[in-house]
C-alpha positions as CSV (number, residue, x, y, z in Angstrom):
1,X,18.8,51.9,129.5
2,X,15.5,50.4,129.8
3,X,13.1,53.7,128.6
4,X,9.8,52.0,128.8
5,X,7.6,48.6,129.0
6,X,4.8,50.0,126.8
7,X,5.8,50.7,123.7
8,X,3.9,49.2,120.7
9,X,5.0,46.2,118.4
10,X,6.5,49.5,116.1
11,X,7.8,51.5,119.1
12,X,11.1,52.2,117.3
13,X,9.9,52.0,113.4
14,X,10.2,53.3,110.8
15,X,14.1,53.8,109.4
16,X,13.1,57.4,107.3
17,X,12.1,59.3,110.6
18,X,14.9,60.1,113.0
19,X,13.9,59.8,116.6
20,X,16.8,60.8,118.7
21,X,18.5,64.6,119.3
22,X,20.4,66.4,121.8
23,X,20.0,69.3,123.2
24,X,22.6,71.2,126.2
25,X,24.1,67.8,126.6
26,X,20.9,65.7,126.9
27,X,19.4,63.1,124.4
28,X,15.3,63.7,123.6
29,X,13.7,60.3,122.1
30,X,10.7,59.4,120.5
31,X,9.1,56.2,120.1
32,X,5.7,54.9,119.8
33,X,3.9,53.7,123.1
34,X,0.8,50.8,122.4
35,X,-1.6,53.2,122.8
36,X,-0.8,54.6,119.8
37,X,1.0,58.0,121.1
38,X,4.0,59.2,120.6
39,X,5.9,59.1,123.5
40,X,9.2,61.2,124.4
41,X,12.1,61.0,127.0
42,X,14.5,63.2,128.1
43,X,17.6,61.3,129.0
44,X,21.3,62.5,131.1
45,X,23.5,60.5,129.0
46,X,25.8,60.5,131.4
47,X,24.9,58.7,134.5
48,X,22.6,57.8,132.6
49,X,19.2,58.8,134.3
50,X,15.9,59.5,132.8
51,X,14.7,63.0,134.0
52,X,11.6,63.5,132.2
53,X,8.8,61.6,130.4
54,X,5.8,62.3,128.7
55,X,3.4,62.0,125.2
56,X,3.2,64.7,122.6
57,X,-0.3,64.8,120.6
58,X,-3.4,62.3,121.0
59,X,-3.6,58.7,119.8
60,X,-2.9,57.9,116.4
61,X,-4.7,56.0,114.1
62,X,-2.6,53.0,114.3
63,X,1.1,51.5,114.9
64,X,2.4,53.3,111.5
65,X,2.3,56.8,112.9
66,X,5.2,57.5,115.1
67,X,6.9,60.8,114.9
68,X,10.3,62.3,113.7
69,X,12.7,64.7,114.9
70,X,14.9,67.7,113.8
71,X,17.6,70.1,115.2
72,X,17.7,73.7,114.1
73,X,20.5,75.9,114.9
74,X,19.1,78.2,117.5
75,X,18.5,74.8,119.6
76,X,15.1,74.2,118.7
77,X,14.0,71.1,118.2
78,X,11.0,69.9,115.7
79,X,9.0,67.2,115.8
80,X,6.5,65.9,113.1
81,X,4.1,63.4,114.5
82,X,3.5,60.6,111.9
83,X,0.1,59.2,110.3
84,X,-1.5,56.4,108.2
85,X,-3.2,57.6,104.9
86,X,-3.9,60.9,107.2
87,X,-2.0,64.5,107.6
88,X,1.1,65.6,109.8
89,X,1.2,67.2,113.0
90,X,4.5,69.6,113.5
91,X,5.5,70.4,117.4
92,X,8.5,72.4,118.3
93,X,10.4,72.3,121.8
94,X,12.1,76.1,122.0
95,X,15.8,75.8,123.4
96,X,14.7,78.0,126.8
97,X,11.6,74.8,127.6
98,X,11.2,71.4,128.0
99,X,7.9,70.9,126.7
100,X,6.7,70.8,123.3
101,X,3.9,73.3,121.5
102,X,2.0,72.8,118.4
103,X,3.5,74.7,115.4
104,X,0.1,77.0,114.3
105,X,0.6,76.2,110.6
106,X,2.0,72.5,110.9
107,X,-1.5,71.0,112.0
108,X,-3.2,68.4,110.2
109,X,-0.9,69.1,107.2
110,X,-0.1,67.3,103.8
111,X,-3.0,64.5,102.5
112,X,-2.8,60.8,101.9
113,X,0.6,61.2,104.4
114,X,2.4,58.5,105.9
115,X,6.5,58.0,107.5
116,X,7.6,61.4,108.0
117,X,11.3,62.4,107.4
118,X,12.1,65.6,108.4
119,X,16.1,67.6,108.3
120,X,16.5,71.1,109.2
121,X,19.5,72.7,107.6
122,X,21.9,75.8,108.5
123,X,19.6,78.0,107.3
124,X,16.9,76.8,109.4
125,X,14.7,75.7,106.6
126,X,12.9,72.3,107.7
127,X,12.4,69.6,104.4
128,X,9.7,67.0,104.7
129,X,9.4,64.1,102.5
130,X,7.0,61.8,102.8
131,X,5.0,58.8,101.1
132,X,1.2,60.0,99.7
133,X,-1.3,57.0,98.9
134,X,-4.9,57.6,97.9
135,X,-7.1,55.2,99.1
136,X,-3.8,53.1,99.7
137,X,-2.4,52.8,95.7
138,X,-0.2,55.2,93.1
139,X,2.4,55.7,95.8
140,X,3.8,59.3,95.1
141,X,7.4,60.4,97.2
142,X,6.2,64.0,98.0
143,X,8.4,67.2,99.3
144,X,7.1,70.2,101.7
145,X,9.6,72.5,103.1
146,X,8.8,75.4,106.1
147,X,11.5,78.4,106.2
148,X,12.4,79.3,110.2
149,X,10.2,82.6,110.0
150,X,7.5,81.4,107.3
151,X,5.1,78.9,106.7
152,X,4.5,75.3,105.4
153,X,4.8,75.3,101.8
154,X,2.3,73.1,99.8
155,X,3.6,69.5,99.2
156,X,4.8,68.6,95.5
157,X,4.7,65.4,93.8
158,X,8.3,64.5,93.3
159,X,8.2,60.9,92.1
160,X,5.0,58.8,91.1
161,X,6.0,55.1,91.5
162,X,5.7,52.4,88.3
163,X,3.3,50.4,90.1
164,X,-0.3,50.8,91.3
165,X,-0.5,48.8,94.4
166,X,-0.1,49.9,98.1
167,X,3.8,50.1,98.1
168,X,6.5,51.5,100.3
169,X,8.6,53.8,99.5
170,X,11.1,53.6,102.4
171,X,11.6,57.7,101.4
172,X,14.2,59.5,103.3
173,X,15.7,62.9,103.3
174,X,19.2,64.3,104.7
175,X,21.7,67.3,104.7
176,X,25.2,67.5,103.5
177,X,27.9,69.4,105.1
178,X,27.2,71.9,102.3
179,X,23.3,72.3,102.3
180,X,23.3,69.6,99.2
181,X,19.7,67.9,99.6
182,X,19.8,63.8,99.4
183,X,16.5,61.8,99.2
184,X,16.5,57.7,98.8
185,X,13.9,55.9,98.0
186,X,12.7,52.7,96.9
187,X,12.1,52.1,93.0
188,X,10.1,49.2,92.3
189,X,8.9,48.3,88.7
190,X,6.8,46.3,87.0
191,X,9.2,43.5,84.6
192,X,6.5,42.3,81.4
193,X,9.1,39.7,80.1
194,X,8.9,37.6,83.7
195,X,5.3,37.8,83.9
196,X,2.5,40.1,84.9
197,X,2.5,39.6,88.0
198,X,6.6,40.1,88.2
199,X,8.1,42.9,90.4
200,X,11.6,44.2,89.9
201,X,12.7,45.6,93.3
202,X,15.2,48.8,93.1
203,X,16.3,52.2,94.7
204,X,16.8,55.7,93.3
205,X,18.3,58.3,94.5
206,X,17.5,62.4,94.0
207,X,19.9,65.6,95.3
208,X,19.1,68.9,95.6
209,X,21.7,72.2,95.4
210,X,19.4,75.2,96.1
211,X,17.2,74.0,99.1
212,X,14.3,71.6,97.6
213,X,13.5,74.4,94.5
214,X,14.9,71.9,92.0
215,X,16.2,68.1,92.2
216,X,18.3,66.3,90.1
217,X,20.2,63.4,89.5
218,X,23.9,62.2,89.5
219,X,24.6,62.4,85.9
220,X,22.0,63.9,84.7
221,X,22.4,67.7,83.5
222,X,18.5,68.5,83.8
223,X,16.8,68.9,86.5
224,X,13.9,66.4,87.3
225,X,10.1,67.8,85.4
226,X,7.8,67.0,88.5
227,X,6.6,64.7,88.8
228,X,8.7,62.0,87.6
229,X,7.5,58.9,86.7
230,X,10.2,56.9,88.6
231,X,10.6,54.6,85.8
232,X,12.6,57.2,83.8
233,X,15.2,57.6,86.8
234,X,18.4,56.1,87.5
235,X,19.2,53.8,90.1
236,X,21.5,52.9,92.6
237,X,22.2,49.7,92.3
238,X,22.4,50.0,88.3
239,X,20.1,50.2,85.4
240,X,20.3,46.6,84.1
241,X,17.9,44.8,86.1
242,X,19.4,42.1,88.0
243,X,17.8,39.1,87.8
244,X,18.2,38.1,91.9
245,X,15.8,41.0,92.4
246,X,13.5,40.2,90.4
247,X,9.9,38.2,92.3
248,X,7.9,36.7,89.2
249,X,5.2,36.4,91.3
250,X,4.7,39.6,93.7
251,X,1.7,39.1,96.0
252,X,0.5,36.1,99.2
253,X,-1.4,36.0,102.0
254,X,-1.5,39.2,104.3
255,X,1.0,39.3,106.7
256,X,5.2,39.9,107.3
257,X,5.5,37.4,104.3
258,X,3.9,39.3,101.8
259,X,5.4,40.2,98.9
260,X,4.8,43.7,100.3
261,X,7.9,43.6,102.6
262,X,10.3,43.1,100.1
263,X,9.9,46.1,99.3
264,X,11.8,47.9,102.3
265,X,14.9,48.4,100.6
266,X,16.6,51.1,102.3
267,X,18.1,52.4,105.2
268,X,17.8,56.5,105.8
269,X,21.1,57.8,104.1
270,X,23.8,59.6,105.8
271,X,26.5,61.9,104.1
272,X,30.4,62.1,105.2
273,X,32.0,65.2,105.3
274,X,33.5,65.2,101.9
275,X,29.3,65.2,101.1
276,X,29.1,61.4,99.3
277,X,25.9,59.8,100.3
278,X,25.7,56.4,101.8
279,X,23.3,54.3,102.2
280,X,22.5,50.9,102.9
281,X,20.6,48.5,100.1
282,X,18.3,45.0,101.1
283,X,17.4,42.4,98.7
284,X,14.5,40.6,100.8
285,X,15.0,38.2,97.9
286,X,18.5,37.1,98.6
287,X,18.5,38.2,102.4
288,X,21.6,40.3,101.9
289,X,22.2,43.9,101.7
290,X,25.0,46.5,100.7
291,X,26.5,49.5,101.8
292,X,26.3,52.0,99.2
293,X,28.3,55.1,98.9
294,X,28.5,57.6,95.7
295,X,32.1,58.7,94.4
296,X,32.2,61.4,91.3
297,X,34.7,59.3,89.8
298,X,33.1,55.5,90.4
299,X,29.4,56.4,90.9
300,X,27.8,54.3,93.7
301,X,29.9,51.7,94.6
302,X,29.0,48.8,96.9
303,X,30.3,47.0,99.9
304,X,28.1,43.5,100.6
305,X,28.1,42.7,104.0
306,X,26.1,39.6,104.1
307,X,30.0,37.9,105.4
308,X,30.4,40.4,108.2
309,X,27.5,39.4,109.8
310,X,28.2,35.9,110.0
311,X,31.4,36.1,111.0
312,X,29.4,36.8,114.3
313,X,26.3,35.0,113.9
314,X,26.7,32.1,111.5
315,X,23.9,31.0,109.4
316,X,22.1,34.4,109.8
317,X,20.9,36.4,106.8
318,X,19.8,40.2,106.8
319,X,16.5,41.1,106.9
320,X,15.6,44.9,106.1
321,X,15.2,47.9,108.0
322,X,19.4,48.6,108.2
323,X,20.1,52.3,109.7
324,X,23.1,54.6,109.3
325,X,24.8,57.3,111.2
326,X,28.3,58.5,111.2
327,X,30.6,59.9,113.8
328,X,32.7,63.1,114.6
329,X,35.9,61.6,113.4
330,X,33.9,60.1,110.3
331,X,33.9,56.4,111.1
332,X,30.4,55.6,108.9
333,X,28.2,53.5,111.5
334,X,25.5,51.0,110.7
335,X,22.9,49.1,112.5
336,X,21.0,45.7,110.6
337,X,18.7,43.5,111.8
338,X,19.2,40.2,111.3
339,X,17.6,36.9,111.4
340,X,18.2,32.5,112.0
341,X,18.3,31.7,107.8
342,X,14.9,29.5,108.2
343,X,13.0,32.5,109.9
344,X,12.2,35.0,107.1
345,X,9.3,37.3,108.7
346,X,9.6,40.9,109.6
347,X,9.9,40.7,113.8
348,X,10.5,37.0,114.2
349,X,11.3,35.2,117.1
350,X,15.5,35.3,117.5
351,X,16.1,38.7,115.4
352,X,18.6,40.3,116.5
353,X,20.6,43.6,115.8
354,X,24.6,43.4,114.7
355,X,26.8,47.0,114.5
356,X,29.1,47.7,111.7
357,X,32.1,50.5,111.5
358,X,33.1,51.2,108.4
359,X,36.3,53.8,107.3
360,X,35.8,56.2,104.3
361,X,36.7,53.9,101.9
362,X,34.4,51.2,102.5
363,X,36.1,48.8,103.9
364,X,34.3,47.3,107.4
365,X,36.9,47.5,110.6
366,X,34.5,45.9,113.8
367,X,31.4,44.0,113.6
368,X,29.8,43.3,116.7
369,X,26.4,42.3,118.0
370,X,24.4,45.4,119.7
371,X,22.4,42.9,122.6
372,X,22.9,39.4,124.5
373,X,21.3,36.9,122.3
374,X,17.6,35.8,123.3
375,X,16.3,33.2,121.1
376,X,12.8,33.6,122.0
377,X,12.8,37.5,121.8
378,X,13.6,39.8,119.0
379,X,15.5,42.7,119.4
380,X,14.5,44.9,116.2
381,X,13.5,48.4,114.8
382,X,17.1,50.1,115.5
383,X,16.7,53.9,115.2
384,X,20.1,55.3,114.7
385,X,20.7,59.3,115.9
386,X,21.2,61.0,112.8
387,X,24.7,63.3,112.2
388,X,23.2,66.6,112.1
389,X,26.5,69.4,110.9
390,X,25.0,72.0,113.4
391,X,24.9,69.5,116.8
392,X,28.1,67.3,115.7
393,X,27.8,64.4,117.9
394,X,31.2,61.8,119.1
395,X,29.1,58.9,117.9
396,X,25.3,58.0,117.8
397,X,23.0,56.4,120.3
398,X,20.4,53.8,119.5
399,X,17.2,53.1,120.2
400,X,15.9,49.8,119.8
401,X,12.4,47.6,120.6
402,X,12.2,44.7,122.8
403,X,9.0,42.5,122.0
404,X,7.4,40.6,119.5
405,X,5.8,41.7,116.4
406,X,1.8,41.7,116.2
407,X,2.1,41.1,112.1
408,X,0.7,43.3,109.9
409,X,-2.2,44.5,107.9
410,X,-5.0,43.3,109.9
411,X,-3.0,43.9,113.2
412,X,-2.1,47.9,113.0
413,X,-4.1,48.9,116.1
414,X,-3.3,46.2,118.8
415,X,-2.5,46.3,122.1
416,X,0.7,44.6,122.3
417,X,3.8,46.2,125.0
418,X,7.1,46.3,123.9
419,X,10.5,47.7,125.9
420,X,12.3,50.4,124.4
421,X,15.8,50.2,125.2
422,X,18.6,53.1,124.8
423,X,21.9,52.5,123.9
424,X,24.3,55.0,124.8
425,X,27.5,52.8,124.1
């Protein structure tokens, strides 16, 4: 379902900020229009038809600041419009309206903010985490949580990166069936015996038991002293650093071939109902990626899926952005974007988006590409609908962009129009 012919060349972006919910049977989206606004739909998934459409706040500063969304139990749904080295603006649509209305104390909130990830839990607590950058360097994953009848608390300094330069942090929070707290996020360090200029590119991964008061690791017995410098923490994939992620020369011209892109590691995480996290892991080096989960007995455990791709689309690699959901019956669900193996830029020309199920153990049962194939065209920026415990969902709809990409850096604010698509199926 075509949703609109003016998004911007991010409509759908960024994978830590969920951009789909449903409320009394209806979906609500969110995606970024080329003006820079956040634009929202409210969509019969049904027939389907698209009842209602509007913006919620003014322009932005530029394509990185597109919102995400929350369900808390009563039905209300939250909204935290995005920014670019700015602060966060939090909306709320009440159960009883079909418009949204600024939160009084969620204006122009946190400092240095950019991609907002935002889960409510059964409590109706709301946890934000977020990437802070002064002046664009020391990337800092930072933490803010709002109770239902109190206030925005003050962010904390979680995790101060290893490395100094503008860097993402592809940061993203979610719930477990028992209130557990994940957050994933991208762990890149500095590696003196390849060179100084070498970058080791990695993920970590921090849980929380008692609703964001304290985090810790998987086995760890303390809890994390914040902040943490993020070279003292464990990681996913291991803590031997594997040579194929390892760039001995991190840095190029400004672009989607930067160096800077390799650091999107991550999709957002999603947790079963026996509360193991999963999560999807890219190495922009290799142009592969794996499906993580985390098993008390085995630790994280990997599944590659580099093969499954191409048993649909030989000669394609991955590139990065993946998303994950999961359904009722607890079929784990992900969404990569995927690329011809000589065209290695975020957005190119021919990217196209493949589906994965995947049973509890891992194992992948269907692969299957999401749209017809359009070699000049990319279809990119999946946006998965999040499993939320409280509004259980049969199995997730997508949102997706439809246009090229206007690069990067120098080309934030531009005026390009993109389709958003919804898939409901």
């Amino acid at each position: 379902m075509l949703l609109s012919k003016t998004g911007g060349d991010r409509a759908t972006a960024y994978v830590m900020s969920n951009k789909i919910a449903r409320r009394r049977g209806l979906l609500v989206c969110t995606w970024l229009g080329s003006d820079r606004q956040n634009c929202w739909a409210l969509v019969e998934p049904n027939e389907p038809k698209l009842l209602k459409q509007g913006v919620v706040g003014g322009p932005r500063r530029d394509n990185h600041c597109s919102a995400a969304v929350a369900t808390d139990t009563d039905g209300t749904l939250h909204l935290m419009v995005g920014a670019h080295f700015g602060t966060f603006d939090h909306y709320r649509m009440p159960p009883d309206r079909e418009a949204w209305e600024p939160v009084a104390d969620g204006q122009a909130i946190c400092q240095a903010a950019t991609y907002p990830s935002l889960v409510g839990d059964s409590a109706g607590t709301l946890h934000l985490a977020y990437r802070q950058e002064q002046g664009g360097r020391d990337p800092r994953l930072c933490y803010a949580r709002r109770p239902r009848d109190g206030k925005w608390s003050a962010p904390r300094v979680l995790v101060t990166s290893a490395v100094t330069e503008h860097s993402w942090l592809t940061n993203a929070i979610e719930v477990g069936p028992k209130g557990r707290l994940h957050l994933v996020f991208t762990n890149t360090l500095p590696v003196a015996d390849a060179g100084p200029d070498a970058r080791y590119y990695g993920a970590s991964h921090l849980y929380s038991d008692d609703a964001g008061e304290t985090w810790r690791q998987f086995g760890r017995a303390e809890p994390l002293k914040e902040p943490a410098p993020a070279a003292t923490l464990s990681r996913i994939e291991g803590d031997t650093l594997d040579p194929a992620r390892i760039e001995t020369k991190y840095g190029g011209a400004p672009g989607p071939l930067n160096s800077y892109y390799h650091k999107i590691l991550l999709s957002n995480a999603t947790i079963d109902e026996g509360g193991r996290p999963w999560v999807i892991m890219h190495n922009l080096l290799t142009r592969a990626a794996s499906l993580f989960r985390h098993d008390d007995a085995d630790g994280w455990v990997a599944t590659p899926l580099l093969d499954a791709v191409r048993s649909v689309l030989p000669g394609f690699h991955i590139q990065h952005c993946g998303q994950l959901s999961r359904r009722r019956d607890g079929t784990i669900e992900a969404v990569l974007m995927v690329a011809p193996e000589g065209e290695r830029a975020w957005g190119t020309k021919g990217t196209e988006l493949v589906r994965l199920l995947v049973g509890p153990a891992g194992a992948i049962r269907k692969t299957e590409l999401v749209c017809l194939r359009e070699a000049d065209m990319p279809h990119w920026l999946p946006s998965l609908e999040r499993w939320c415990g409280h509004a259980p969902i049969e199995r997730p709809a997508l949102l997706y962009t439809r246009g090229i990409n206007a690069g990067g850096y120098q080309h934030n604010r531009n005026s390009v129009n993109t389709e958003v698509w919804l898939k409901l199926q």
